[in-house]
C-alpha positions as CSV (number, residue, x, y, z in Angstrom):
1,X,-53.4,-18.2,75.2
2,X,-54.4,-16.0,72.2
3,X,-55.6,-17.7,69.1
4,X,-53.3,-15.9,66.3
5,X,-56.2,-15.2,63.5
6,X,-53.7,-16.3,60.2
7,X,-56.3,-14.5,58.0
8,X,-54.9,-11.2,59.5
9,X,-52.2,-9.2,57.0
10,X,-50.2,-6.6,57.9
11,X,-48.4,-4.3,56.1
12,X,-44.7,-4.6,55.8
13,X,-42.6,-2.1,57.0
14,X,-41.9,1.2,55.5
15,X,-38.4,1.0,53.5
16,X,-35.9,2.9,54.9
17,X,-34.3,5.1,52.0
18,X,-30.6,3.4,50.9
19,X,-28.5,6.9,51.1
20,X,-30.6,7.8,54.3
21,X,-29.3,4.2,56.1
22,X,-25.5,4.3,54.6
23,X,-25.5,7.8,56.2
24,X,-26.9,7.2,59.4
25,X,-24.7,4.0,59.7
26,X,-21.5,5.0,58.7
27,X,-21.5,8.7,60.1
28,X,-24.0,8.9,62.8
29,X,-24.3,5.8,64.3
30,X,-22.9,7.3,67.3
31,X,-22.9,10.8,69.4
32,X,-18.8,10.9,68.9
33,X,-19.0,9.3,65.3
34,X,-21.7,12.2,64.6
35,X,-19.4,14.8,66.0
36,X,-16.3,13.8,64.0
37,X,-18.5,13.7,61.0
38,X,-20.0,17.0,61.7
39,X,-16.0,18.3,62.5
40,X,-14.9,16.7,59.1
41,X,-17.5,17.9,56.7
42,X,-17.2,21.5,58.3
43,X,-13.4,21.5,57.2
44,X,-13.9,20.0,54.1
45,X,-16.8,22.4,53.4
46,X,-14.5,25.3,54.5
47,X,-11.7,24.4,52.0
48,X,-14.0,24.0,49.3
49,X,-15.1,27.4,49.7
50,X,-11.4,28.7,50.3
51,X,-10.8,26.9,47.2
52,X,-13.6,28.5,45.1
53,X,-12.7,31.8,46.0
54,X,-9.1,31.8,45.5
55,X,-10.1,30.0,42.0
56,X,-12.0,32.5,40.9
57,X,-10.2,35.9,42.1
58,X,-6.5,35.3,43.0
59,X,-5.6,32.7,40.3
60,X,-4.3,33.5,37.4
61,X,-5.6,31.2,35.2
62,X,-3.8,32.9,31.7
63,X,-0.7,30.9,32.4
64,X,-2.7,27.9,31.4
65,X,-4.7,29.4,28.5
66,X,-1.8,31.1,26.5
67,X,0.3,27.9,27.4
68,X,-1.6,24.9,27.0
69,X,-0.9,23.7,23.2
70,X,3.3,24.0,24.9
71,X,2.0,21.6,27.8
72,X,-0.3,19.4,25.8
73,X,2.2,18.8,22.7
74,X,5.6,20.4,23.8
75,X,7.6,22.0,20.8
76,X,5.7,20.0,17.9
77,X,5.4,22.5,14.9
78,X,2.1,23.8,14.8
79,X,1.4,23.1,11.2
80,X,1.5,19.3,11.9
81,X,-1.5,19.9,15.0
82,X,-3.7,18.2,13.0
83,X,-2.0,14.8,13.1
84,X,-2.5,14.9,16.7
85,X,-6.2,15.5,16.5
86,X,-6.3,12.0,14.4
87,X,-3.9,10.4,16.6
88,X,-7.5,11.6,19.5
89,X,-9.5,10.3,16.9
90,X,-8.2,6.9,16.9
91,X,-7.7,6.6,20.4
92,X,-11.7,7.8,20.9
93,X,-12.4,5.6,18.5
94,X,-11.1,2.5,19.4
95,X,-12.1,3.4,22.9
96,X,-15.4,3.3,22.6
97,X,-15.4,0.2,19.8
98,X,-13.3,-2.1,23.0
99,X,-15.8,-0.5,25.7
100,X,-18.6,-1.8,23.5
101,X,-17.2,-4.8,22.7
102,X,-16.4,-5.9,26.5
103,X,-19.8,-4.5,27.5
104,X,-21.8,-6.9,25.0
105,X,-22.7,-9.1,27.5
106,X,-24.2,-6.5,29.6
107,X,-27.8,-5.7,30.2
108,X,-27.5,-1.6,29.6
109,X,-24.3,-0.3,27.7
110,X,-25.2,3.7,28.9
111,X,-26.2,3.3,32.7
112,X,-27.3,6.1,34.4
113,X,-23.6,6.9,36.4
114,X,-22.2,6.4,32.2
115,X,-25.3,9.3,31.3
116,X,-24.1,11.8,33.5
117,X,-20.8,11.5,33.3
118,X,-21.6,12.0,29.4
119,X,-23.6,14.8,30.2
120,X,-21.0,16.5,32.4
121,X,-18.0,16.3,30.0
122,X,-19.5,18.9,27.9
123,X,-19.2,21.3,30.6
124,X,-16.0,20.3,31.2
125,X,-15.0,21.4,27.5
126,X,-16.5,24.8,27.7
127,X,-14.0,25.4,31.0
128,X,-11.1,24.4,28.9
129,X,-9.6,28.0,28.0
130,X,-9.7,26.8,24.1
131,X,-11.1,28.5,21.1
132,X,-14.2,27.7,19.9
133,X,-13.0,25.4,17.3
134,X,-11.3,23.4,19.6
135,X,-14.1,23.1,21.6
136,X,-16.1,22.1,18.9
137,X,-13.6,18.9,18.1
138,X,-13.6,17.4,21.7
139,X,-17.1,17.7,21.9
140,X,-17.1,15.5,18.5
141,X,-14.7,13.0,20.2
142,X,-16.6,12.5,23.0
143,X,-19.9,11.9,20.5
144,X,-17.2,9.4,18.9
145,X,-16.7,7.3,21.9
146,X,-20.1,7.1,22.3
147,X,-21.2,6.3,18.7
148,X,-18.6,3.5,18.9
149,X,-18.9,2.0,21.7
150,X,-22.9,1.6,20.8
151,X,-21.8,0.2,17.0
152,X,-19.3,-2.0,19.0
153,X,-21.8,-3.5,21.2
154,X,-24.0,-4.2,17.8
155,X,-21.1,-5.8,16.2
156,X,-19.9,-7.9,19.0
157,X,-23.5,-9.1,19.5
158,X,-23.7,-10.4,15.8
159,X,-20.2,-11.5,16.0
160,X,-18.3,-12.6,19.2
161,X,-14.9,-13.2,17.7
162,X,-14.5,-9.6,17.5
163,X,-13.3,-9.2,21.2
164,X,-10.3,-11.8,20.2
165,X,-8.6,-9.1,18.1
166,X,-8.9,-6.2,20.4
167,X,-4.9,-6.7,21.1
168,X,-4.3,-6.8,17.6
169,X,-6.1,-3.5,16.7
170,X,-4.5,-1.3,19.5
171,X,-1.1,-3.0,18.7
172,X,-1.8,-1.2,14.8
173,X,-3.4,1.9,16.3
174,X,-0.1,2.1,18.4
175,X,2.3,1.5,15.2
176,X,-0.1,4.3,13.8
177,X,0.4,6.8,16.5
178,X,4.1,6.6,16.3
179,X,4.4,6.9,12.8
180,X,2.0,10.1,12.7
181,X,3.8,11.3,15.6
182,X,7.4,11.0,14.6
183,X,6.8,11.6,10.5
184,X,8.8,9.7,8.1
185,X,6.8,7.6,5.4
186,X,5.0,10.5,3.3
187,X,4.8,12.5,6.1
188,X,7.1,15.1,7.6
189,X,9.4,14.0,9.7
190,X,9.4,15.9,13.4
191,X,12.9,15.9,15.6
192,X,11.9,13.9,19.1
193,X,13.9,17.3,20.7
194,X,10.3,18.7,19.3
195,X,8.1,16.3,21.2
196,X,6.7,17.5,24.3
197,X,4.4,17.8,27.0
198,X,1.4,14.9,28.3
199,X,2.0,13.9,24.6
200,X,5.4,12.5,25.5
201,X,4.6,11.6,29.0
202,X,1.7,8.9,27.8
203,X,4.0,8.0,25.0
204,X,6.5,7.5,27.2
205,X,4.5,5.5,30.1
206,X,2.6,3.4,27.4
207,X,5.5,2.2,25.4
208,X,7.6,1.5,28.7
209,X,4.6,-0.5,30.1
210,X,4.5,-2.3,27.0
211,X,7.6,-3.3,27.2
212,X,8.5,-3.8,30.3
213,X,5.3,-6.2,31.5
214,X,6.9,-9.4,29.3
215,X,10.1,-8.8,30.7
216,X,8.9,-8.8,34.0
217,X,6.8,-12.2,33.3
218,X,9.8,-13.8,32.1
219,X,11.7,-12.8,35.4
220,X,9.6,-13.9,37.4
221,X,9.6,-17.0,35.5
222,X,13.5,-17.3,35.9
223,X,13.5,-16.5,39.2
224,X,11.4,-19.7,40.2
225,X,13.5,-21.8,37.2
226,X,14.7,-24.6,38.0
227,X,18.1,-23.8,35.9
228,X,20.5,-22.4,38.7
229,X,22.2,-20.4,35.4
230,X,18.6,-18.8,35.1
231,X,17.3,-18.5,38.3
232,X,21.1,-16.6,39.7
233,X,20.7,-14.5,36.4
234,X,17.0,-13.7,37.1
235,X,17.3,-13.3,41.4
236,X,20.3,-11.1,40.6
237,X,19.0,-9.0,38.1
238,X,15.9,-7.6,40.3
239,X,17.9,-7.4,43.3
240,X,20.5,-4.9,41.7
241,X,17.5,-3.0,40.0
242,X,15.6,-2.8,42.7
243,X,18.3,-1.3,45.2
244,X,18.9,1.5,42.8
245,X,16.5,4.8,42.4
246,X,15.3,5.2,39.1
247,X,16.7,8.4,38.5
248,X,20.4,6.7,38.8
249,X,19.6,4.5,36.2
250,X,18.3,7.2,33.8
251,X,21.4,9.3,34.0
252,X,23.2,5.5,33.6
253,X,21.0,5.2,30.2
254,X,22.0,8.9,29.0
255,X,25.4,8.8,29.7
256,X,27.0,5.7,29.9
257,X,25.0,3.8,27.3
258,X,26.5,5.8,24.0
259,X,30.2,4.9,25.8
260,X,29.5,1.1,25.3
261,X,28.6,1.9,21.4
262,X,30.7,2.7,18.7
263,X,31.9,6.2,17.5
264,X,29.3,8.1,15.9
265,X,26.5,5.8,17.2
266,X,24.4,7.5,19.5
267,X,20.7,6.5,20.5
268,X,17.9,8.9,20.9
269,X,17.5,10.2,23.8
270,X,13.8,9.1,24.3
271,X,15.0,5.4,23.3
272,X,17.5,5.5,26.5
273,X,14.8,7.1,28.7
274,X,12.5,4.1,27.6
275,X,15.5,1.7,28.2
276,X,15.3,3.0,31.5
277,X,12.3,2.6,32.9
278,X,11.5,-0.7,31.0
279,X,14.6,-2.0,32.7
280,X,13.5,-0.5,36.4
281,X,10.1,-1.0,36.2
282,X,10.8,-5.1,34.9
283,X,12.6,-5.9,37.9
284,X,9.4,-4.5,40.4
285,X,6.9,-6.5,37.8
286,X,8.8,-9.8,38.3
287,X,7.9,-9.5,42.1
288,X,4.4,-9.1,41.3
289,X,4.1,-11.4,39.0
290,X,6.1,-13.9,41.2
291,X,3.3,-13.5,44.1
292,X,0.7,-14.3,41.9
293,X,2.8,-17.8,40.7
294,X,3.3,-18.2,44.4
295,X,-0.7,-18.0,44.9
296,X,-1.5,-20.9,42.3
297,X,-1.7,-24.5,44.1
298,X,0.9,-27.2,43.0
299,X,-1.7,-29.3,41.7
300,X,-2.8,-27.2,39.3
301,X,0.7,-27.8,37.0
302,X,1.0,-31.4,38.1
303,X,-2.8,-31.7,36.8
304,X,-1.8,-29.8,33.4
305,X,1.2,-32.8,33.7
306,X,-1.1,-35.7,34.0
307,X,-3.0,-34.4,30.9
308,X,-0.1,-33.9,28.8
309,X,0.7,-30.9,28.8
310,X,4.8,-30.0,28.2
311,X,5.4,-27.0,30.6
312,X,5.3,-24.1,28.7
313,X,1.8,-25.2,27.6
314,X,1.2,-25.7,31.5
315,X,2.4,-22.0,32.2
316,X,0.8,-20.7,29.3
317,X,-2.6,-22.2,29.6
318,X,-2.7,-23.1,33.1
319,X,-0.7,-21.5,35.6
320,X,0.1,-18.0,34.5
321,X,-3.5,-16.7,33.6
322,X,-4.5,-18.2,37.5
323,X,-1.3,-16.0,38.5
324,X,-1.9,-12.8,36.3
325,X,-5.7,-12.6,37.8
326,X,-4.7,-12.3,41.4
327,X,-1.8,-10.0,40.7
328,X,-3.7,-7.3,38.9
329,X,-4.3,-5.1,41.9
330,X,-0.3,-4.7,42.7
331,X,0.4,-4.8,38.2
332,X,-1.5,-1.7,38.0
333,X,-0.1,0.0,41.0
334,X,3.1,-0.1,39.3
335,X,1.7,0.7,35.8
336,X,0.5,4.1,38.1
337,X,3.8,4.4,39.8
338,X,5.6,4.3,36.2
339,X,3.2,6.8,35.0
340,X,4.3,9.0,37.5
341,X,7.9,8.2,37.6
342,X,7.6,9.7,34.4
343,X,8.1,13.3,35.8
344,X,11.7,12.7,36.7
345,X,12.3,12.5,33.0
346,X,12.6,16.5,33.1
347,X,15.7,15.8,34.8
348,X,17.6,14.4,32.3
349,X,16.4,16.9,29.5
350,X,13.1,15.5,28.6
351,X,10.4,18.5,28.3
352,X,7.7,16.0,29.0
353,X,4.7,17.6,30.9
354,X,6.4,18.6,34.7
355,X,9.8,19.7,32.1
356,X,7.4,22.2,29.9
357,X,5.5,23.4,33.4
358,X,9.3,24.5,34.5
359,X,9.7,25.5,31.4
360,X,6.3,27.7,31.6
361,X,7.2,28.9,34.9
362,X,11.0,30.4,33.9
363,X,8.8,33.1,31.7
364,X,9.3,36.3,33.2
365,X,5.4,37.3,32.6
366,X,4.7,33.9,34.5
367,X,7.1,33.9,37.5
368,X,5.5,32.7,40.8
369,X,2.1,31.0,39.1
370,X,3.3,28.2,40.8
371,X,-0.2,26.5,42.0
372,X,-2.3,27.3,39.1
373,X,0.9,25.4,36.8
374,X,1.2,22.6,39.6
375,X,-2.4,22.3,39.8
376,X,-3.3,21.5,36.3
377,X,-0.1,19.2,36.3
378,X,-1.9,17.4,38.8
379,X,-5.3,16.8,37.6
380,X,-4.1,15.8,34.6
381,X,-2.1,13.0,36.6
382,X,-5.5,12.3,38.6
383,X,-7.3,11.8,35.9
384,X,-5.1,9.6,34.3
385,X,-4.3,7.4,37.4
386,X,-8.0,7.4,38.3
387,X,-9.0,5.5,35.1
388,X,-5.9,3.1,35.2
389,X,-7.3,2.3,38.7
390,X,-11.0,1.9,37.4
391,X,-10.3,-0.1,35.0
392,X,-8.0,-2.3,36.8
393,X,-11.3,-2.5,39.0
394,X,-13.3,-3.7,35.9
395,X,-11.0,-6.0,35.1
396,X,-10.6,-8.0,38.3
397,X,-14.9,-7.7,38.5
398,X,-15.0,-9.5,34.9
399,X,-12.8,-11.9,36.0
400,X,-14.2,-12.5,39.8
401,X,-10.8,-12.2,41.3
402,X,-12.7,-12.3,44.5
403,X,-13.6,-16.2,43.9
């Protein structure tokens, strides 16, 4: 038998690089996996360049330049523009002051994926087809965000109560918004027929999310009552909603609901669209909301019982945080879906941002720029959607949903 000498070192193996292994193993780890990869990139590499090219000679990209104030703000007059400049001030703002804030804890506050996507936005704003002084002010938000978030991260550090309030500052930057938006106060007031475009389509989805989340809790919460008056009430309720489409219940909110009111009362039109998806969108929360209650254990309320706790402390404190974390995944999805149900608005007379593209399109010197219109639509609703989704992803990571 050979003596092993244990004075012998070797050196360890060469590291494989990461990128070099996740590629090998997840698209040529075999002959017919290397083939479909090869099949697959080809394609996509095909309409890329398909893509580029049409992009660059066939499309007819002046639709969106001598159009885009009409499908950013609608109608709004365009000596109040600057009020919706502050309104991107505070939003920037408070942005970057709540990613600092959450991100106190954290090691790095600009990682290197943060750096470029920094670094890429300004090349982003010289695309948009703006005048230079335009240009000039997004680049000063996006410095904004990132002067805030870096002063928030300082605060925070010195002060940790300062994430408590975070609610309480975007519930007074919203009040803000609206009243700088709308007029009245000092300022002039603008008609809601005037409001327009992705202006009143995040208005719109915000405020309906807003609303419609407590309801939802509360539903779910009646539909698992105890009280047969409430749980009937409750359990009815999100079965009638939820076996109508939405876009039955908006024409519901714009005719019927000024019949049930008396004469000369007649609600804005925007307050019966929000009634209307707050009212849908409620009934499909309550069913999330209910899985998560369904998730947390029975003995985590008969605990909260043994200590004392009356049972809306026991909801409050115990069960529905436990229920809220495990149902952010499908809560989101339908913060997403009422984003986008947001387009049938156009429908019943709302120019929100698909109601101003149609609008855009009926021009005679636009007729048939159908997929450079449709396209920017839908960025805009990617972009959107994509960071609802990411931060949903944050969220459930800071938590540790996973445990």
């Amino acid at each position: 038998m050979k003596k092993i000498n244990t004075n012998e070192f070797y050196a360890p193996p060469f590291p494989e690089n990461n990128a070099i292994k996740w590629l090998r193993e997840n698209f040529f780890s075999t002959w017919y996996n290397t083939l479909l990869s090869l099949i697959l990139f080809s394609l996509i590499l095909w309409g890329v360049i398909n893509f580029i090219s049409w992009a660059k000679t066939e499309a007819e990209w002046q639709v969106i330049k001598v159009n885009l104030p009409l499908l950013m703000v609608g109608r709004y007059p365009r000596d109040q523009y600057w009020r919706i400049w502050v309104i991107v001030g505070i939003i920037s703002s408070l942005f970057g002051f709540s990613w600092g804030v959450i991100a106190r804890n954290s090691a790095q506050l600009f990682t290197l994926p943060v750096l470029i996507g920094i670094a890429f936005l300004p090349v982003i704003i010289l695309i948009i087809p703006v005048n230079v002084f335009f240009k000039l002010l997004l680049l000063g938000m996006v410095i904004l965000v990132v002067a805030t978030a870096w002063s928030g991260k300082k605060l925070s550090i010195k002060n940790s109560k300062l994430g408590k309030y975070l609610s309480f500052y975007w519930l007074i930057a919203f009040i803000l918004i609206v009243w700088l938006i709308g007029g009245g106060l000092g300022l002039k007031s603008v008609s809601t027929n005037d409001w327009g475009g992705l202006m009143l389509t995040v208005l719109m989805a915000v405020v309906s999310i807003f609303l419609s989340f407590p309801l939802g809790v509360l539903l779910a919460l009646g539909r698992q009552s105890t009280l047969p008056v409430i749980r009937i009430f409750s359990i009815g309720y999100i079965e009638i909603i939820r076996g109508l489409p939405l876009i039955s219940i908006l024409f519901m909110g714009q005719i019927l609901i000024p019949l049930f009111l008396p004469d000369g009362m007649r609600p804005d039109r925007i307050f019966r669209a929000i009634l209307g998806l707050t009212l849908f969108s409620a009934a499909y929360l309550a069913e999330n909301v209910r899985g998560g209650l369904q998730s947390v254990l029975r003995g985590q309320s008969e605990a909260a019982k043994a200590l004392g706790l009356n049972t809306p402390l026991s909801l409050g404190l115990i069960v529905l945080p436990q229920a809220l974390k495990v149902a952010i995944p499908s809560i989101v999805g339908q913060f997403i879906s009422l984003f986008q149900d947001t387009t049938l608005l156009s429908i019943v007379g709302l120019v929100e941002l698909l109601g101003i593209s149609r609008s855009i399109l009926a021009q005679p010197e636009f007729l048939g720029d159908y997929a450079e219109v449709y396209l920017f639509d839908g960025i805009i609703f990617w972009i959107v959607c994509y960071a609802m989704s990411v931060g949903s992803r944050q969220l459930e990571k800071k938590l540790n949903t996973t445990n």
